[in-house]
C-alpha positions in Angstrom: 7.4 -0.7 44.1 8.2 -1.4 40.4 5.5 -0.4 38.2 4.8 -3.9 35.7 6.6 -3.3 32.5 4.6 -2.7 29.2 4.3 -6.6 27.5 5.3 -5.9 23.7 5.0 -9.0 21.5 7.7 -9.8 18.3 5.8 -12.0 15.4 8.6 -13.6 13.5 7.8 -14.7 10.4 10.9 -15.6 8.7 12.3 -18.0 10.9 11.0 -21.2 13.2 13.8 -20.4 15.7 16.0 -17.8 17.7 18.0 -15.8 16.0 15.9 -15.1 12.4 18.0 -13.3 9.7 16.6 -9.8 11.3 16.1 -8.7 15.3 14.3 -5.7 14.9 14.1 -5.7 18.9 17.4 -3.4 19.3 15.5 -0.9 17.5 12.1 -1.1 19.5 14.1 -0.5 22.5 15.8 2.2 21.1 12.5 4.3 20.7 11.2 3.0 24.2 14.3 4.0 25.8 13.5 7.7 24.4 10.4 8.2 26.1 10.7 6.7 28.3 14.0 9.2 29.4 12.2 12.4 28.6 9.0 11.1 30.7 6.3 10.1 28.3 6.6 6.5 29.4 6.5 5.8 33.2 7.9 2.0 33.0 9.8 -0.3 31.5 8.9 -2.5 28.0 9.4 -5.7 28.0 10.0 -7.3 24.4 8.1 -11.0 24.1 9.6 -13.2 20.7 7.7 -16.2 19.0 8.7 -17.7 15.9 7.0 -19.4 13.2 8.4 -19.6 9.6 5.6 -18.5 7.3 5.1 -18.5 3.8 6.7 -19.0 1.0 8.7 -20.9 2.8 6.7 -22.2 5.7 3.3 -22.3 6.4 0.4 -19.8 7.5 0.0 -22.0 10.1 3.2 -21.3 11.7 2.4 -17.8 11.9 -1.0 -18.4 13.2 0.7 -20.3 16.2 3.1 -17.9 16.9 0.2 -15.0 17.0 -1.8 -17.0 19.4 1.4 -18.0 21.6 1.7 -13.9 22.0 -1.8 -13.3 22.9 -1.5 -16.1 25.6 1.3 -13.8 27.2 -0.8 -11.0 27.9 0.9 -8.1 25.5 -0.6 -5.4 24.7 0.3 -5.0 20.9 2.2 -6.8 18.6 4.8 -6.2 15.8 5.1 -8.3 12.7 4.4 -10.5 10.4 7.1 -8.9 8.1 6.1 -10.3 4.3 2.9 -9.9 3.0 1.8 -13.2 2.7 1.7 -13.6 6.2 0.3 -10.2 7.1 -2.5 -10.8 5.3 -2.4 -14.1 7.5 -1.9 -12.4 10.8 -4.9 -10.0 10.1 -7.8 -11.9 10.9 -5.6 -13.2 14.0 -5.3 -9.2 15.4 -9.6 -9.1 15.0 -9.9 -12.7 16.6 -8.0 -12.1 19.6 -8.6 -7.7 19.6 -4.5 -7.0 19.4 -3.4 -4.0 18.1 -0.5 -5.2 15.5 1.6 -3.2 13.1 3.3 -5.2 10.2 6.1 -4.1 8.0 5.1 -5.9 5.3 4.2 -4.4 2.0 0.5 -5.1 1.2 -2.1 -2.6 2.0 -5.0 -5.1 2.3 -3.4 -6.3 5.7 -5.4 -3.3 7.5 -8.1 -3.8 9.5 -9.8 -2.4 13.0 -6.8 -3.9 14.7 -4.3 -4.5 11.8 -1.5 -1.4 11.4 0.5 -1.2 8.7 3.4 0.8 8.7 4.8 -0.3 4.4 7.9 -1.8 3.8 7.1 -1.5 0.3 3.9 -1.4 -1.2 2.0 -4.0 -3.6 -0.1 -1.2 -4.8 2.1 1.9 -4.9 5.7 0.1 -5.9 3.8 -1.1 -9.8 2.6 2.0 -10.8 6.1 3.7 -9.5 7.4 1.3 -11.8 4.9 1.8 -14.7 6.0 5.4 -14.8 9.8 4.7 -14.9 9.7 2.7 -17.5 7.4 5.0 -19.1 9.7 8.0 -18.8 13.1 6.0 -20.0 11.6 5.1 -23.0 10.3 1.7 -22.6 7.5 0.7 -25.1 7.4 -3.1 -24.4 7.6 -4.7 -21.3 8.5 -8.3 -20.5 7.2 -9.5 -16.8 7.9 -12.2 -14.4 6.2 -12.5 -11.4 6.1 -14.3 -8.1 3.2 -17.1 -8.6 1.8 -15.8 -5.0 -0.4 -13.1 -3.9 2.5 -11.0 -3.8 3.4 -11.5 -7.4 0.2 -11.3 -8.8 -1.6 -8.3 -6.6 2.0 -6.3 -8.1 1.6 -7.5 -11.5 -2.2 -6.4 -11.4 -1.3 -3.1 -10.4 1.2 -3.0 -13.0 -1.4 -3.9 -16.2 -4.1 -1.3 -14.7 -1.1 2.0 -14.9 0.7 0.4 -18.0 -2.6 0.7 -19.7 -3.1 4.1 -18.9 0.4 5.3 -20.1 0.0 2.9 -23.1 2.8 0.7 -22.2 2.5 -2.5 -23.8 3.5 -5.9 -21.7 5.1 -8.3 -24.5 5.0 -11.2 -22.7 4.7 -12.3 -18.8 5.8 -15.2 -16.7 4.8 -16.8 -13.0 7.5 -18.0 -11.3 7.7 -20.2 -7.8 8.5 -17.4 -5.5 11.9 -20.1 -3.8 12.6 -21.1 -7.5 16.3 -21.1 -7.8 16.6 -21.5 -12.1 14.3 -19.7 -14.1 13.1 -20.2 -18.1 11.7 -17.0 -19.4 12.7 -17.6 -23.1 9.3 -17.0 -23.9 9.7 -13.5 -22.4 12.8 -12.7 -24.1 11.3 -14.2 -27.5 8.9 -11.7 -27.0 11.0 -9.0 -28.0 10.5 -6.6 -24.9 12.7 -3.5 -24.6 12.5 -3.0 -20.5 12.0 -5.9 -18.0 10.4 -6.5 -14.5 10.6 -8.5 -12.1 7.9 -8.6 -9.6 8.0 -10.8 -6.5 9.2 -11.1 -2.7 13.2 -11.5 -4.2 13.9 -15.0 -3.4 13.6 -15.8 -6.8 15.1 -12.7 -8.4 19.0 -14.3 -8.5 17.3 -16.9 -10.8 15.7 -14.1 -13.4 18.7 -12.2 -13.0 20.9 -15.0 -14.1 18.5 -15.9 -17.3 19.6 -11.9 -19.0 23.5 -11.9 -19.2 22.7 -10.1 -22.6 19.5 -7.8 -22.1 20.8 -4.8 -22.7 17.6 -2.4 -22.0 16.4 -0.8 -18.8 15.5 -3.7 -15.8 13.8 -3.5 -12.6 12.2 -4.5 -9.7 9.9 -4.0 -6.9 11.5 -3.8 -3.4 12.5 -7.4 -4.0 16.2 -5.3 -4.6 16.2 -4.4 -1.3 18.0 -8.1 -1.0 21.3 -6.3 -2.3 22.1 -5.2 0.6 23.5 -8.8 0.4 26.7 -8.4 -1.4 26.3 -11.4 -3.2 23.0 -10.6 -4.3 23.6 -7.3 -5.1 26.4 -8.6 -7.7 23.8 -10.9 -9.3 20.8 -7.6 -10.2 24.0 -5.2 -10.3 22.4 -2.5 -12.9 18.9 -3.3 -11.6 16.7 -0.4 -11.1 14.4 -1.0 -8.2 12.7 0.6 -5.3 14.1 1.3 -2.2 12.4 2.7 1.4 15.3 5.6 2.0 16.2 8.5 0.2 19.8 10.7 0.6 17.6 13.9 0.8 15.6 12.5 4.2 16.7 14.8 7.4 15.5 12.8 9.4 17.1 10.1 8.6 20.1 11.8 8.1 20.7 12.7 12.0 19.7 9.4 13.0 22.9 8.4 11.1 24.7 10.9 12.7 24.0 10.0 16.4 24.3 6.3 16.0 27.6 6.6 13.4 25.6 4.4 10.9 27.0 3.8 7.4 25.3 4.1 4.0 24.8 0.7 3.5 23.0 0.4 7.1 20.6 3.4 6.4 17.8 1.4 5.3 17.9 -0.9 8.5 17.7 2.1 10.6 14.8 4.0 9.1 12.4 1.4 8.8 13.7 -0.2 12.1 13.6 3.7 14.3 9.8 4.2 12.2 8.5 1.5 13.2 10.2 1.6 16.5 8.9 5.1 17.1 5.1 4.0 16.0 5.2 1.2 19.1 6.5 4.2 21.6 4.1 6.7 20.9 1.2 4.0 20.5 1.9 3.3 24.0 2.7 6.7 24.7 -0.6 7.8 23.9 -2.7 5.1 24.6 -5.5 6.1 26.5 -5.4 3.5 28.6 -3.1 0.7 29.6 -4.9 -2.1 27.5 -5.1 -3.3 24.1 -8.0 -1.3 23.1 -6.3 1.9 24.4 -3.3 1.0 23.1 -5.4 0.7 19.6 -6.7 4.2 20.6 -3.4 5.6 21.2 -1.7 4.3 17.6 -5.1 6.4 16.0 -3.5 9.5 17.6 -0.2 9.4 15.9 -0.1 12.5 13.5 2.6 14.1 11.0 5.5 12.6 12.8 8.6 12.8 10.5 9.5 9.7 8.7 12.8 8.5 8.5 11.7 6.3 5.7 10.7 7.9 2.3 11.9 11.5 0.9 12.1 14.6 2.8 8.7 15.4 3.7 7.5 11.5 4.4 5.4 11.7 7.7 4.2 8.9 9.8 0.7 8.4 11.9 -2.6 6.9 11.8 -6.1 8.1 12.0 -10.0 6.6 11.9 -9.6 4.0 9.1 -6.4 4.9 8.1 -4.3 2.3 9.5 -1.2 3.0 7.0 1.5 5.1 8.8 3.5 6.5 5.5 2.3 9.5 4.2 3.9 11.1 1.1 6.5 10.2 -1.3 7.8 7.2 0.9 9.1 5.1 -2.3 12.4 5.6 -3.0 13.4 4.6 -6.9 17.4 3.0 -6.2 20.3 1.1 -8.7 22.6 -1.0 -7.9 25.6 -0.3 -9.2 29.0 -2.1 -8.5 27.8 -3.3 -4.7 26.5 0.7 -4.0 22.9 1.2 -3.9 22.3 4.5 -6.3 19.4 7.0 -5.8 17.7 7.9 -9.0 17.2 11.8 -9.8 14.3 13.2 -9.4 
């Protein structure tokens, strides 16, 4: 007899129907199939998708219907939302119905009892690795424009508190609809800054981007450049400084690419897809029982696995009330340059 396969749900956040612009499921399988071939899982998973376009452009009720849809289908844990906005939606969905959930999103306050976080980013951590860029090329006065959303500001807050204790000076600073598609910051540039930021989810950073055809000093952003991996959009912030989730030095990584034949531009893909693949499969590897709450039990039990995200050294688990999986230096400072995604030297 077939043992019931393991019921893993899929929260999409960024579209309202089948496909979505990214099927992280291929992945999840991949680190399933693992275990499951060298024994640690006894059965098959079984991957459950809902949709529901969430902010900024949808609604939080969307993903709140899509959450409930996947607790209705009896899985045991859920992965998603994948932007912040909606993670720190999905939250009190995980504690209302007691599913263990790991987002990829990039804001630290989406953790709670049941809430994982494994950071695509990181609202907190991504300013002040900023701040301290800027800092060391030289920058004196900083121009800002952020995302008018708890993305934007919780970055730009982060940004004031570290630029204050390196006694970096913010000229001037802008909010900005996060789907805006022009931009005005002549107040910024009238400001006579010497570096400039952009802080937001990215949708909006073609706009800013187009506004400087003649800034000439140092410019960068959050992990909103990670939308260069779009050629188009990678021509539009070419010479953008920005941070990134994998580094050239990571080993890890590195044979991942290796076995699967990946290419450089795919390398980002892979590590956050394979780390957050690997946190499902060893969640359920270890879960101390086959139910939510031992599946919650089991992600606690993850410890110092090798990250493919981050630089050499990055490690991934969990522990009592630490429900973030990156430890180390997981940010990754990146250019664009010409189409080819740069690493900064150390």
């Amino acid at each position: 007899m077939t043992a019931a396969p393991l019921r893993i749900g899929i929260l999409n956040d960024m579209a309202s129907t089948p496909p979505g612009p990214v099927n992280i499921e291929p992945w999840l399988r991949y680190a399933a199939d693992e275990l499951i071939a060298n024994g640690r899982l006894d059965r098959d998973v079984e991957f459950i998708h809902a949709f529901g376009l969430g902010l900024p452009n949808g609604t939080a009720a969307a993903v709140e219907r899509a959450f409930a849809e996947l607790a209705e289908r009896d899985v045991l844990l859920i992965i998603g939302p994948a932007i912040g906005d909606n993670a720190l939606v999905a939250t009190p969905c995980a504690e209302k119905h007691g599913i263990p959930t790991i987002n990829w999103a990039g804001t630290e306050r989406a953790r709670s009892h049941y809430m994982f976080h494994l950071q695509v980013g990181s609202h907190e951590d991504e300013s002040i690795l900023l701040a301290r860029h800027l800092h060391a090329a030289g920058a004196k006065r900083v121009g800002i424009v952020y995302d008018r959303s708890p993305i934007g500001r919780r970055h730009l807050h982060f940004f004031q508190m570290e630029a204050e204790i390196l006694s970096l000076r913010i000229s001037a600073t802008a909010s900005i609809s996060p789907i805006a598609e022009t931009a005005d910051i002549t107040d910024i540039l009238d400001s006579k800054p010497d570096a400039l930021l952009y802080l937001g989810l990215g949708i909006a950073a073609p706009a800013v981007a187009k506004a400087l055809p003649n800034f000439t000093g140092p410019r960068a952003m959050n992990t909103a450049g990670i939308r260069g991996y779009a050629p188009d959009f990678a021509k539009l912030i070419n010479g953008w400084t920005y941070v990134d989730m994998h580094a050239d030095d990571n080993t890890t990584l590195a044979a991942l690419r290796a076995k699967q034949n990946i290419p450089a531009h795919g390398a980002l893909a892979a590590a956050k897809g394979y780390d957050l693949g690997r946190l499902m499969a060893e969640g359920l590897a270890r879960a101390t029982e086959r139910t939510r709450e031992g599946v919650r039990e089991g992600l606690e039990q993850i410890k110092l696995l090798p990250a493919a995200e981050g630089h050499e050294g990055t490690t991934l688990g969990f522990g009592h009330y630490d429900h973030g999986a990156l430890h180390g230096r997981y940010l990754v400072l990146r250019q664009w340059r010409n189409g080819v995604s740069v690493q900064h030297k150390k």
